[in-house]
Residue frames as qw, qx, qy, qz and C-alpha x, y, z in Angstrom:
[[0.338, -0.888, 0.023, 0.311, 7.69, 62.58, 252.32],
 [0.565, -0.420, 0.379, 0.601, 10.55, 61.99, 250.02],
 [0.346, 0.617, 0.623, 0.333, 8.55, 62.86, 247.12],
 [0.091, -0.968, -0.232, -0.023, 7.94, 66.00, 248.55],
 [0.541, -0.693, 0.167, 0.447, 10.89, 66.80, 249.13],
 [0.514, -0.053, 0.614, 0.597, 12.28, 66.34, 245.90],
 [0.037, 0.666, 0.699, 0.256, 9.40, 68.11, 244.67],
 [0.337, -0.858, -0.186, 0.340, 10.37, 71.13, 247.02],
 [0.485, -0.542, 0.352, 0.589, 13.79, 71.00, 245.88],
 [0.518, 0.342, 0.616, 0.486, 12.71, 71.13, 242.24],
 [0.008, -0.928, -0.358, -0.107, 10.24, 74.01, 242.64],
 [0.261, -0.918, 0.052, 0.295, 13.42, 76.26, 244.02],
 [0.395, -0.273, 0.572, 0.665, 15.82, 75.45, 241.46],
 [0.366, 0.669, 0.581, 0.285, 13.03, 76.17, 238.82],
 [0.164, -0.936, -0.214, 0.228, 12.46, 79.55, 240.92],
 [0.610, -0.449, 0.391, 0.523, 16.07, 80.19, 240.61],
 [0.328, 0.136, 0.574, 0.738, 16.25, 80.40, 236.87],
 [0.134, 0.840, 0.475, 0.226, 12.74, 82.20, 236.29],
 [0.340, -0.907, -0.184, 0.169, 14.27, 84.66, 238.48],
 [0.343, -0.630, 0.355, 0.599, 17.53, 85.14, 237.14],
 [0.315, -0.104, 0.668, 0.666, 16.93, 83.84, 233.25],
 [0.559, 0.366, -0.035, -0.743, 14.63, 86.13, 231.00],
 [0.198, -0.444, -0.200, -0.851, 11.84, 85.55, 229.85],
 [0.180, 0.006, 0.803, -0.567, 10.15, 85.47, 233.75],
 [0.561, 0.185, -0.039, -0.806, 6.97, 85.77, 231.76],
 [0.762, 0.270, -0.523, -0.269, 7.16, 81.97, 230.13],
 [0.065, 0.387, -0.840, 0.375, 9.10, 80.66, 233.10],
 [0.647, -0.110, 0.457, -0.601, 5.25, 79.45, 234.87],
 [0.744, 0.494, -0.308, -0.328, 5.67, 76.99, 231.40],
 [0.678, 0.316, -0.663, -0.026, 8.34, 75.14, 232.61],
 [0.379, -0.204, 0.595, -0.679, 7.16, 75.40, 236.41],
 [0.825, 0.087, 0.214, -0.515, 4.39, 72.75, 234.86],
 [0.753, 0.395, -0.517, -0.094, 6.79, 70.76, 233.20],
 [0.233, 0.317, -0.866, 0.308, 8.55, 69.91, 236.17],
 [0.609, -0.091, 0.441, -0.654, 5.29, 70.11, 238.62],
 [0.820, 0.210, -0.355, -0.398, 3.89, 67.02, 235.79],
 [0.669, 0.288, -0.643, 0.237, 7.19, 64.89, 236.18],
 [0.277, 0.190, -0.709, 0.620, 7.69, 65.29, 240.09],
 [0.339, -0.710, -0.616, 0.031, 4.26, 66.44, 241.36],
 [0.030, -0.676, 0.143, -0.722, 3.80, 70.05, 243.31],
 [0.282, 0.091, -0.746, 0.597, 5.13, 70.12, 246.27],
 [0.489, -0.579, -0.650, -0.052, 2.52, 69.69, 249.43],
 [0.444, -0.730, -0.448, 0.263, 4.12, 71.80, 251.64],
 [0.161, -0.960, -0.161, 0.162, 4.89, 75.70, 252.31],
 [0.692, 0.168, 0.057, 0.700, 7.68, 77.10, 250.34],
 [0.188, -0.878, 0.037, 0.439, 9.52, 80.79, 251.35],
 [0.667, 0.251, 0.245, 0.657, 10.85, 83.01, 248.88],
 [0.256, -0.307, -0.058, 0.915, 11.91, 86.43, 248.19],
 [0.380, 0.696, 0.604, 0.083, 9.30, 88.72, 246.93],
 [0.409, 0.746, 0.258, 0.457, 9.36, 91.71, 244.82],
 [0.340, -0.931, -0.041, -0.128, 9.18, 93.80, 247.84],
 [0.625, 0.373, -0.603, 0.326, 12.33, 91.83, 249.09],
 [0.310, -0.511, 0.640, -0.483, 11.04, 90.45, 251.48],
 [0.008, -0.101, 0.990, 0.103, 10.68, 86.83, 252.30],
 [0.594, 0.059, 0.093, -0.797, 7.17, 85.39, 251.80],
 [0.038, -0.311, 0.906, 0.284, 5.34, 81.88, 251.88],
 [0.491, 0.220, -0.334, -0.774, 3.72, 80.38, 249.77],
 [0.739, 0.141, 0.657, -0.053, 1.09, 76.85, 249.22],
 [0.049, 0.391, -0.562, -0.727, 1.94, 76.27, 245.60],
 [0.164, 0.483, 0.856, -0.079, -1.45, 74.17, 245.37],
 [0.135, 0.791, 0.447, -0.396, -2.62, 78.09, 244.80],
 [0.618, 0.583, 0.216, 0.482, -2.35, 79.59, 241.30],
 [0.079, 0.934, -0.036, 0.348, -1.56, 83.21, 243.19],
 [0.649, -0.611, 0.428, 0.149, 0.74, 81.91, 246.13],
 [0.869, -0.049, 0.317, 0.376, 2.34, 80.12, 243.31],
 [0.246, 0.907, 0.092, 0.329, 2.69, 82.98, 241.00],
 [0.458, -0.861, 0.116, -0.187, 4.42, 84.70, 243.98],
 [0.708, -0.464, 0.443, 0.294, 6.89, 81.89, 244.68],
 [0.813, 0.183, 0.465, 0.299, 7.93, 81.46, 241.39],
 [0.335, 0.732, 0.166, 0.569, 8.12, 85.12, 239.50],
 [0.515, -0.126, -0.394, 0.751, 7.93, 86.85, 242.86],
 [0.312, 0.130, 0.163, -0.927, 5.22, 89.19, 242.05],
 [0.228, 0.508, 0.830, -0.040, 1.22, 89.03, 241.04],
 [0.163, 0.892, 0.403, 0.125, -0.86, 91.51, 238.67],
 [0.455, 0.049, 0.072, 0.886, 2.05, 94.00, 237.80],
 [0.020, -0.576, -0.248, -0.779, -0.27, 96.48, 236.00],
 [0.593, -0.715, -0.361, 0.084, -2.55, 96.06, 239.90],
 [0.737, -0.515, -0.105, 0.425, 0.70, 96.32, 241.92],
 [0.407, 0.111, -0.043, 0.906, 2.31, 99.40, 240.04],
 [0.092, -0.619, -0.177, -0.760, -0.70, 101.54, 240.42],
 [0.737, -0.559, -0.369, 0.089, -0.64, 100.22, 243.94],
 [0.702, -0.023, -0.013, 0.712, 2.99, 101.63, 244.61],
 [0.179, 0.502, 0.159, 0.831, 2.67, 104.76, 242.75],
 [0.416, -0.706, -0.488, -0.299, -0.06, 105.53, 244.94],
 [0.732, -0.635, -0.115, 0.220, 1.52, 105.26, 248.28],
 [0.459, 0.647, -0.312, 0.523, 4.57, 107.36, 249.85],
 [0.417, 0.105, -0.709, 0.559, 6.27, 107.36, 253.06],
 [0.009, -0.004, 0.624, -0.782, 4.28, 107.47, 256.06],
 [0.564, -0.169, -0.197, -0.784, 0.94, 106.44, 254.54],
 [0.536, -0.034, 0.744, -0.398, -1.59, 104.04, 255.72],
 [0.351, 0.259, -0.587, -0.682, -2.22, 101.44, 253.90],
 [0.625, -0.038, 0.634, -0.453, -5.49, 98.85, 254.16],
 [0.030, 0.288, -0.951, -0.111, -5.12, 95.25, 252.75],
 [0.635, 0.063, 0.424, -0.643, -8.76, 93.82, 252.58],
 [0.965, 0.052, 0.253, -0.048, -8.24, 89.88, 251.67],
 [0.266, -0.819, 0.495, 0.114, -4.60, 90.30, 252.25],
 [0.958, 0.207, -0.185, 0.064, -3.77, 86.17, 251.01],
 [0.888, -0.089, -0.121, 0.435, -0.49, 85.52, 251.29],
 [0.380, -0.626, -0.034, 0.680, 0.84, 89.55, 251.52],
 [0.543, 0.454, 0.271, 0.652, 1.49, 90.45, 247.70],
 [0.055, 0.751, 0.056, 0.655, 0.15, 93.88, 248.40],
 [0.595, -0.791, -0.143, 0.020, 0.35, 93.75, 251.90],
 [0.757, -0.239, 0.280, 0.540, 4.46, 93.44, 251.41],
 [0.400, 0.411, 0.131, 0.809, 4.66, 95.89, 248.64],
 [0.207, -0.925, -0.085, -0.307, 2.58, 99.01, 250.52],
 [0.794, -0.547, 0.072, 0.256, 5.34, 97.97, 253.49],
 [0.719, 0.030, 0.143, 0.679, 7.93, 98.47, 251.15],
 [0.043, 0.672, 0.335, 0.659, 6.34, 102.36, 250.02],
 [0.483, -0.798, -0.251, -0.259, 5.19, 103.51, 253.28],
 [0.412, 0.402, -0.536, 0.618, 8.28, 102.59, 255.36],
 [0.485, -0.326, -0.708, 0.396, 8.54, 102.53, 259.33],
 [0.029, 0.083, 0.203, -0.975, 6.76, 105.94, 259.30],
 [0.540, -0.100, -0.212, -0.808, 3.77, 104.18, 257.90],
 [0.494, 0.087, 0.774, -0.387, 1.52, 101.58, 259.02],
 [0.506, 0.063, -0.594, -0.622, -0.34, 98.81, 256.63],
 [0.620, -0.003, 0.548, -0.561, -3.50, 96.90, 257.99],
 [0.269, 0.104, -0.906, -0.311, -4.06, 93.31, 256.64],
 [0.637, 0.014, 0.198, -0.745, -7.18, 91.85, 256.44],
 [0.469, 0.349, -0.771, -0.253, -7.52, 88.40, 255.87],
 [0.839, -0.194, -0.275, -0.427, -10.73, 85.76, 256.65],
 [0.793, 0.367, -0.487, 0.009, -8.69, 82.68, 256.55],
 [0.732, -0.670, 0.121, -0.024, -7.18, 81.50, 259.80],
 [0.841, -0.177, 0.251, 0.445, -4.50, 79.27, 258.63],
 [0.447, 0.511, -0.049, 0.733, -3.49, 82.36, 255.74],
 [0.102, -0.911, 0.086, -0.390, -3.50, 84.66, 258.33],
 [0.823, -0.519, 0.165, 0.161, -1.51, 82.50, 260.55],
 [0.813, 0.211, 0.241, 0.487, 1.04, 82.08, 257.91],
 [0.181, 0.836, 0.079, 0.512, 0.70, 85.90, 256.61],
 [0.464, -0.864, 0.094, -0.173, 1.52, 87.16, 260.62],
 [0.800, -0.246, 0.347, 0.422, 4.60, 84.39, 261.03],
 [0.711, 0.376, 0.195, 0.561, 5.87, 86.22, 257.53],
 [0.071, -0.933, -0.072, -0.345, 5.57, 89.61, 259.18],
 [0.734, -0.612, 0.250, 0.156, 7.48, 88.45, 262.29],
 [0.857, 0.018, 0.284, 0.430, 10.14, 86.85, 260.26],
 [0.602, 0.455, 0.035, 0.655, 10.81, 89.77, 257.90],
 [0.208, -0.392, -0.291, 0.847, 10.91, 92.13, 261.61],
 [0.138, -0.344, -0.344, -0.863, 7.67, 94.33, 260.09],
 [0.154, -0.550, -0.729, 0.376, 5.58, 93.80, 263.43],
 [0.217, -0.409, -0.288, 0.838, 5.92, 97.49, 263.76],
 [0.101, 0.251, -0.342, -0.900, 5.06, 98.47, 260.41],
 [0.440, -0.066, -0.749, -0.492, 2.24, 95.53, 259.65],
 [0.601, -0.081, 0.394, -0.690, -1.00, 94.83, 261.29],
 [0.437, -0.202, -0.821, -0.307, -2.53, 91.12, 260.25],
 [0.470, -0.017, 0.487, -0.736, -5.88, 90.90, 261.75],
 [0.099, -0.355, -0.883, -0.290, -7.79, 87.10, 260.51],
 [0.365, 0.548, 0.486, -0.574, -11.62, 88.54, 260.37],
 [0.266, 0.414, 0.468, 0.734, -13.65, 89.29, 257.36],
 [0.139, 0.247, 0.101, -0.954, -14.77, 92.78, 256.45],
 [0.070, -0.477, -0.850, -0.211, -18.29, 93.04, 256.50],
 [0.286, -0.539, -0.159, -0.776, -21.55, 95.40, 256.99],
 [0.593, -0.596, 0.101, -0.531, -21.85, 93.80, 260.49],
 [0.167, -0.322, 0.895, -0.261, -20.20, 91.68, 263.30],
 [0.904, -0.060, 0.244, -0.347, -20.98, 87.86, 263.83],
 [0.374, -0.337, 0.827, 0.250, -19.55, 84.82, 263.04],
 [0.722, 0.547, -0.033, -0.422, -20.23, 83.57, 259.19],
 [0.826, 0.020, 0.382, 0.414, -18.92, 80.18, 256.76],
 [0.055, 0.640, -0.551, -0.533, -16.35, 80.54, 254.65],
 [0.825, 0.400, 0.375, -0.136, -16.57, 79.06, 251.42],
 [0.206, -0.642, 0.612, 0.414, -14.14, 77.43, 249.46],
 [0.792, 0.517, 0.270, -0.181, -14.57, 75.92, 245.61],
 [0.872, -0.091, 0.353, 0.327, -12.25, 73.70, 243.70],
 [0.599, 0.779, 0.175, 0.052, -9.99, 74.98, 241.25],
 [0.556, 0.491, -0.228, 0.631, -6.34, 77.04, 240.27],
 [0.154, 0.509, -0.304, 0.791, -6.74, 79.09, 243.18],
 [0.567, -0.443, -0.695, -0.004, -8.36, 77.46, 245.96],
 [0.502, -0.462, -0.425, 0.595, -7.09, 79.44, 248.86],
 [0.044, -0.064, 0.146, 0.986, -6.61, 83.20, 247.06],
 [0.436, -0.218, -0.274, -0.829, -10.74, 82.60, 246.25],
 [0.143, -0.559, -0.753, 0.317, -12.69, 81.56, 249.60],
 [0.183, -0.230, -0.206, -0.933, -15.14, 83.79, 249.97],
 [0.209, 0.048, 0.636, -0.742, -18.08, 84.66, 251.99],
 [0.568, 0.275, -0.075, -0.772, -20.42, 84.08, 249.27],
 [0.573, 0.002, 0.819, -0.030, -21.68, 80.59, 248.67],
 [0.300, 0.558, -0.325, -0.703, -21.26, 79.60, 245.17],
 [0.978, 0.075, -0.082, -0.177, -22.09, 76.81, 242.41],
 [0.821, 0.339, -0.377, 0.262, -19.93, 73.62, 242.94],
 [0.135, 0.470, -0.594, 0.639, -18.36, 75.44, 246.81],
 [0.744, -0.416, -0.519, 0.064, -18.61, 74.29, 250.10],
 [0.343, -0.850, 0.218, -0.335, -18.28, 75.75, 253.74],
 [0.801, 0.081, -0.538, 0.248, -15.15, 74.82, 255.06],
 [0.391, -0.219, -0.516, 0.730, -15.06, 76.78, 258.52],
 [0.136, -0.851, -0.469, -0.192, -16.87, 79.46, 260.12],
 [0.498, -0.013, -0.205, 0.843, -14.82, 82.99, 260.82],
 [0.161, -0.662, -0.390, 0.619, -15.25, 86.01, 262.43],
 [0.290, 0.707, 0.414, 0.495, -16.97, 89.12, 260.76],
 [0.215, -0.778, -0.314, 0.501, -16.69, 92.97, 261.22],
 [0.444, 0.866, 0.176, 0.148, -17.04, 96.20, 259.72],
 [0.782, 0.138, -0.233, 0.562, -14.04, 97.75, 259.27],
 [0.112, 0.593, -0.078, 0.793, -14.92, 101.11, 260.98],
 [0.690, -0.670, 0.177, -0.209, -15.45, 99.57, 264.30],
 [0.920, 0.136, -0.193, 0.312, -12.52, 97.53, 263.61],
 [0.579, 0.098, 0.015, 0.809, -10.43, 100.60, 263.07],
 [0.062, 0.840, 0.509, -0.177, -11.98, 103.42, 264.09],
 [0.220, -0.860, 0.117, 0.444, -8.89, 105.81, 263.81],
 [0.579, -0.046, 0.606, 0.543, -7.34, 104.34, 261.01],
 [0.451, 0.805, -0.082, -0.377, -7.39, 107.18, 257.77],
 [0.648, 0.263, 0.525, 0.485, -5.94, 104.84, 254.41],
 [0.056, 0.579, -0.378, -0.720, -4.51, 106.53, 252.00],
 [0.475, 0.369, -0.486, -0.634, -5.38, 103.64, 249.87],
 [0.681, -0.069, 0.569, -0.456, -7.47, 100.71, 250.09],
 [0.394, 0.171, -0.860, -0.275, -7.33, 97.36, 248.07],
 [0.780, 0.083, 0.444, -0.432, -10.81, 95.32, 248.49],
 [0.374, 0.283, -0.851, -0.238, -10.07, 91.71, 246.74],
 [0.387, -0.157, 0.807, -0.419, -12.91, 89.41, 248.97],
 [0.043, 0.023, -0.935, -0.353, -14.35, 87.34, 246.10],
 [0.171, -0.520, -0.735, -0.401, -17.89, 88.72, 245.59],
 [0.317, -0.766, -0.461, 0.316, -18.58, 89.95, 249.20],
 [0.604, 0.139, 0.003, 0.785, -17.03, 93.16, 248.11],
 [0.001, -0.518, -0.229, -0.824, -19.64, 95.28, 248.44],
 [0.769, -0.457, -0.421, -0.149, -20.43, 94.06, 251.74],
 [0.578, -0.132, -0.181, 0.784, -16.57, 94.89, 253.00],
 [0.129, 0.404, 0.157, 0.892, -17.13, 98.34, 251.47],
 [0.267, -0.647, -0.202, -0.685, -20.36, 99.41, 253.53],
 [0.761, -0.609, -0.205, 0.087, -18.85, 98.67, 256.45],
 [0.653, 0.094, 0.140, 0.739, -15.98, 101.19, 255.55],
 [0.012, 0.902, 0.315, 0.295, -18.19, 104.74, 255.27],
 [0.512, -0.801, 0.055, 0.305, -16.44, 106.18, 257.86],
 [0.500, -0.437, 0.432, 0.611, -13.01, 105.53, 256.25],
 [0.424, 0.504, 0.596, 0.460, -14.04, 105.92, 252.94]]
């Protein structure tokens, strides 16, 4: 436990400088130098994200870490994500992880819009909903744990070693993964029946096309 701790307390004084001393680009370089010498911390770190709002992260995950450490993920993604959106749209999150986009559409849309998170994963959606509460966005964020699919039922999730363990479960059983729980499924137009996106983000590691035809409606 004291490992970890020290290990916590490293990871936010690292943050600290990426975030305040250029280049942030090179900063993930000496995020492994300490992570080598102290180990990566085990347990759930909060920081400020782009959006500015708080957000937390498992730094075990190459995109949660990303996140804590720079504060964003995919720029080139997350500006045409932005541009897109303007006050009072709807926006629909579909394998939501840890919020990146689910937090920036919030920041675009404002308390005149509404953004719908999608997101398999019990424990991230547990985490994702507690980060909604905390930054007071109940009103403005939906988190719903289900995947989007072409049809209701209950189906494994499948998770497979690697940089990004949690950001790539997926419904789709691959070489070298394993089922590590079994989660609820639905299309998203019985989900939402009324719900009209301006702009949709589908990220569900393979099953994408499987989210999509269960979207016609909104689409």
């Amino acid at each position: 436990m004291a490992d970890d701790a020290v290990a916590a307390a490293a990871a936010r004084a690292v943050r600290a400088a990426i975030i305040h001393l250029p280049p942030r680009r090179r900063g993930l370089r000496v995020a492994d130098l300490v992570e080598s010498l102290l180990g990566t911390p085990t347990r759930r770190l909060r920081s400020r994200h782009v959006s500015d709002y708080q957000i937390t992260c498992d730094l075990r995950d190459a995109v949660q870490r990303s996140l804590f450490y720079r504060g964003t993920y995919e720029p080139v993604t997350s500006a045409l994500v932005t541009a897109a959106l303007v006050r009072g749209d709807t926006f629909l999150d579909v394998g939501a992880n840890a919020g990146h986009y689910t937090f920036l559409a919030a920041r675009e849309v404002g308390a005149s819009g509404h953004v719908y998170a999608i997101e398999a994963s019990p424990s991230t959606a547990q985490v994702l909903a507690d980060d909604v509460r905390w930054n007071d966005l109940t009103n403005v964020i939906s988190v719903h744990n289900l995947a989007a699919f072409d049809r209701s039922g209950r189906l494994p999730l499948y998770m497979k070693d690697g940089p990004s363990p949690i950001g790539m479960c997926s419904l789709r059983s691959a070489q070298g993964s394993r089922a590590v729980e079994q989660v609820n499924a639905m299309p998203l137009d019985e989900l939402l029946p009324d719900a009209e996106p301006g702009v949709i983000k589908v990220d569900v590691e393979g099953a994408d096309f499987r989210a999509l035809s269960g979207m016609r409606r909104m689409i």
